[in-house]
C-alpha atoms as one frame of an Amber mdcrd trajectory, in Angstrom:
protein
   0.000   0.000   0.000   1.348   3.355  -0.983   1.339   5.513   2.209   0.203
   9.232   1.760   3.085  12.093   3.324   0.624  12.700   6.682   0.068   9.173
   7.024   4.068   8.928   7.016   4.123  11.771   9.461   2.017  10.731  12.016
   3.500   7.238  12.146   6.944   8.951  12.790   5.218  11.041  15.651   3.758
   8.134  17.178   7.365   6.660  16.909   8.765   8.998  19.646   6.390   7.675
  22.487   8.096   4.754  24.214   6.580   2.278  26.190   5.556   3.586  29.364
   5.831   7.156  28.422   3.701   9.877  30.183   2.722  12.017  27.365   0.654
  14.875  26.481  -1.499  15.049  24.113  -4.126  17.519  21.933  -6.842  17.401
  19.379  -5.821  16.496  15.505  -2.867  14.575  14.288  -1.119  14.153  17.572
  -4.034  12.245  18.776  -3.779  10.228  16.423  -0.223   9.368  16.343  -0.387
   8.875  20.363  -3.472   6.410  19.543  -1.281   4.363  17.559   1.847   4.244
  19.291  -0.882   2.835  22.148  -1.688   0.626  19.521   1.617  -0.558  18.415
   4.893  -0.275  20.003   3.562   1.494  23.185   0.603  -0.373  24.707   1.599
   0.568  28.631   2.125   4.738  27.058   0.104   6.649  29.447  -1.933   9.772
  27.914  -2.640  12.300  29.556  -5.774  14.354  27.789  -5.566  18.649  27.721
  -9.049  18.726  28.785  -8.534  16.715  32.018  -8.860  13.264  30.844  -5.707
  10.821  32.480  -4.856   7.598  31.556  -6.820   6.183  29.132  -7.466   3.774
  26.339  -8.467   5.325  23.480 -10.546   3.266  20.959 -11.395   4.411  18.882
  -9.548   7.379  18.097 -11.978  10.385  18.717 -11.994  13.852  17.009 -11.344
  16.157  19.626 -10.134  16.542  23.393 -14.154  16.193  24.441 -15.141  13.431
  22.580 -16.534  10.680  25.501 -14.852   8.276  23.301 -11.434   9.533  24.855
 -12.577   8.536  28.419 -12.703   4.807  28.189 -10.746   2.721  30.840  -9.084
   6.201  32.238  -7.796   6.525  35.150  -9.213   9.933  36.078 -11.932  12.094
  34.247 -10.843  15.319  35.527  -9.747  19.357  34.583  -7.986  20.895  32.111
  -5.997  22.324  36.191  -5.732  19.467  37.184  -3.675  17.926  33.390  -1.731
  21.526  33.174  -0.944  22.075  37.048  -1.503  18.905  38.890   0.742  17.228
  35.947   2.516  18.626  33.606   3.799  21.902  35.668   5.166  19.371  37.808
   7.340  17.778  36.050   5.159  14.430  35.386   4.781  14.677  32.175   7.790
  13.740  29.471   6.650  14.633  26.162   4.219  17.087  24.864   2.834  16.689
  21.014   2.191  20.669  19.662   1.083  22.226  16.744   0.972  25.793  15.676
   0.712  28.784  12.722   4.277  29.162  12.751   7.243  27.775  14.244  10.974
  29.461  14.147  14.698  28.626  13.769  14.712  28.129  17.716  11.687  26.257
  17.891   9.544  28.848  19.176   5.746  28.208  18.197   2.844  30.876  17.332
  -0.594  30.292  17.963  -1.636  33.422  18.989  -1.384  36.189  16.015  -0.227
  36.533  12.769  -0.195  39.256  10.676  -3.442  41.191  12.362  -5.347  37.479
  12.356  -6.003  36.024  16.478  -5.902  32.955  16.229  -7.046  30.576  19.066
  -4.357  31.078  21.397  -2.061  28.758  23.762  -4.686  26.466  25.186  -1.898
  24.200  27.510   0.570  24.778  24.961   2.619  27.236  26.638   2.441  24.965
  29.887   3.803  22.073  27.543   6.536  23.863  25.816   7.684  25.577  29.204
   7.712  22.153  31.053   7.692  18.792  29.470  11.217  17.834  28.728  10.395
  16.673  25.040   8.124  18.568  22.861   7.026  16.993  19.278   5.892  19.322
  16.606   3.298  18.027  13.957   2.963  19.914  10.783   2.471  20.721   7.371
   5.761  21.909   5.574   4.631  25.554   3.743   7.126  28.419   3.989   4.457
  30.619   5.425   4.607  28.270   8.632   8.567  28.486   9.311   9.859  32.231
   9.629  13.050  32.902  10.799  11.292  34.916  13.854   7.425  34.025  14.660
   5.498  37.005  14.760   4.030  36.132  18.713   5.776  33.723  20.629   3.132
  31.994  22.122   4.935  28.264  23.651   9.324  28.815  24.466  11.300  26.858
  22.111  14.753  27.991  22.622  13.587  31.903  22.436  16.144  34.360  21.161
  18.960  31.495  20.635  20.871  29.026  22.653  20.975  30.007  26.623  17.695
  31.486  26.498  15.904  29.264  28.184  18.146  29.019  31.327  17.800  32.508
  31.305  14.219  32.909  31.282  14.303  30.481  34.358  13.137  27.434  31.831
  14.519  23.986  32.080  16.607  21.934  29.383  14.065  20.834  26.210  14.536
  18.664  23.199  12.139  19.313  19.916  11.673  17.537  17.051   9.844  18.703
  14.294   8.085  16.463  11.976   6.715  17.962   8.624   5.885  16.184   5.509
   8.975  16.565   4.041  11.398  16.203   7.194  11.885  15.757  10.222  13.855
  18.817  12.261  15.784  18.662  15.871  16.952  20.908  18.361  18.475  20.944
  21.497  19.344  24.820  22.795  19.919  25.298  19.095  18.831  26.549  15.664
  16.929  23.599  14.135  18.446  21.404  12.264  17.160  18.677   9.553  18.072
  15.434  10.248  15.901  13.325   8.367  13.915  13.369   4.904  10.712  11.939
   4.446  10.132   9.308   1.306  10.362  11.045  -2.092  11.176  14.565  -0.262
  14.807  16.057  -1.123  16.193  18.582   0.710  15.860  21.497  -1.941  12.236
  20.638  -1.537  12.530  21.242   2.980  14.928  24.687   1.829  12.494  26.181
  -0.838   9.570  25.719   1.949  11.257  26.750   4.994  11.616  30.658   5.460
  14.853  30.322   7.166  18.144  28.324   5.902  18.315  25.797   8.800  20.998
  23.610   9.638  21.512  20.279   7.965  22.609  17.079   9.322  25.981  15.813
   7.118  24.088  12.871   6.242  20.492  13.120   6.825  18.677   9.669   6.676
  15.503   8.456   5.845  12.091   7.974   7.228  11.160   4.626   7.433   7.775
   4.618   5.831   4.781   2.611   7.414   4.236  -1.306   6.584   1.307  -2.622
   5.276   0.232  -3.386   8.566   0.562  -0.182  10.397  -1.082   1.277   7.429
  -3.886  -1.294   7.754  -4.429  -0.298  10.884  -4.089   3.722  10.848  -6.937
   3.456   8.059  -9.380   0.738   8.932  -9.358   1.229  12.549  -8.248   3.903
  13.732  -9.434   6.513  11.194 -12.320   4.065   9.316 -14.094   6.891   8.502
 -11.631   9.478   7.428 -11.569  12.090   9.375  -7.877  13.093   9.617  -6.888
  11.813   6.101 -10.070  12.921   3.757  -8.034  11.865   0.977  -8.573   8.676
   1.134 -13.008   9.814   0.624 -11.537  10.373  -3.557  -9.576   7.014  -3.676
């Protein structure tokens, strides 16, 4: 089966849960990926929901951070307080999965305004980013969404450059960014491309990234889904196509 780029993407997200994980989680494609790691590789990860739910076993994958279908077999239905403060402001929670309008050369991440547009705003995000020790970026790879600066700094990567967030009184952080075309790391750096997704070349991550970043000296490869995981992802997980309404035309 021929895997499309976000189907590829997600399955690498979901690939940087380990077993036993704590790890946060929000509505779209990083619920998803989280879903199947639980699925796959990952079946004691522990999610914790931004709307309160802890712990649970999510089948089937829902469409957003209220669906009931998210509180199966959870260990707690509680608060969006009690996931942000009770959790991941202290320092239970490893990994946090964000998305956002634009993110920068040091990782920072917009959600809040760009160019005279509000947009929704930080939710937990800026909770995440400020205290989870690993923070995984989902998105789309357009030039519009990678600046060299974001235009509001809504969740701390690595702010103004490296030592920023020691001194803004933040603690160490590791991002990876995971696109359709690559996948981008950083650790109190610039980002820096590491890995190209199937068919993707690296004049195709430059020409759609509004800053030169950094490049690995040999970048590898995303390993793209087997038939299985694929099998899965579509006919159980998303049987009805909500995150990949592609698939609605094939």
């Amino acid at each position: 089966m021929r895997a499309l780029p976000r189907e590829i993407l997600v399955l690498e997200g979901a690939r940087q849960i380990r077993d036993g994980d704590v790890v946060i989680v929000g509505t779209g494609l990083p619920l998803l990926a989280a879903t199947l790691a639980q699925r796959t590789h990952a079946p004691n990860a522990k999610l914790v929901i931004e709307s309160g739910v802890v712990f649970p076993k999510v089948v089937p994958t829902p469409v957003s951070v209220v669906d009931p279908r998210l509180m199966a077999g959870a260990s707690r239905h509680g608060s969006l307080f009690e996931a942000l403060g009770g959790m991941v402001q202290r320092g239970l929670v490893h990994t946090g999965f964000l998305g956002g309008a634009q993110i920068d050369e040091y990782a920072n991440l917009n959600s809040t305004w760009v160019a005279g547009k509000r947009l929704p705003g930080s939710g937990g995000a800026n909770d995440i980013a400020s205290h989870c020790r690993k923070v995984v970026v989902l998105t789309d790879h357009e030039r519009r969404r990678f600046p060299a600066r974001c235009d509001y700094v809504t969740s701390p990567g690595f702010l103004g450059g490296p030592g920023g967030r020691t001194a803004a009184g933040l603690g160490a952080l590791d991002v990876k960014v995971i696109t359709d075309l690559c996948v981008m790391e950083a650790s109190d750096s610039p980002l820096r491309v590491t890995a190209l997704m199937p068919g993707a070349s690296l004049d195709d991550v430059l020409r759609n990234t509004g800053f030169t970043p950094q490049v690995a000296a040999s970048p590898g490869s995303v390993r793209p889904p087997s038939d299985d995981e694929l099998a899965l992802l579509r006919g159980e997980l998303d049987p009805d196509h909500v995150y990949f309404p592609e698939h609605h035309s094939s």
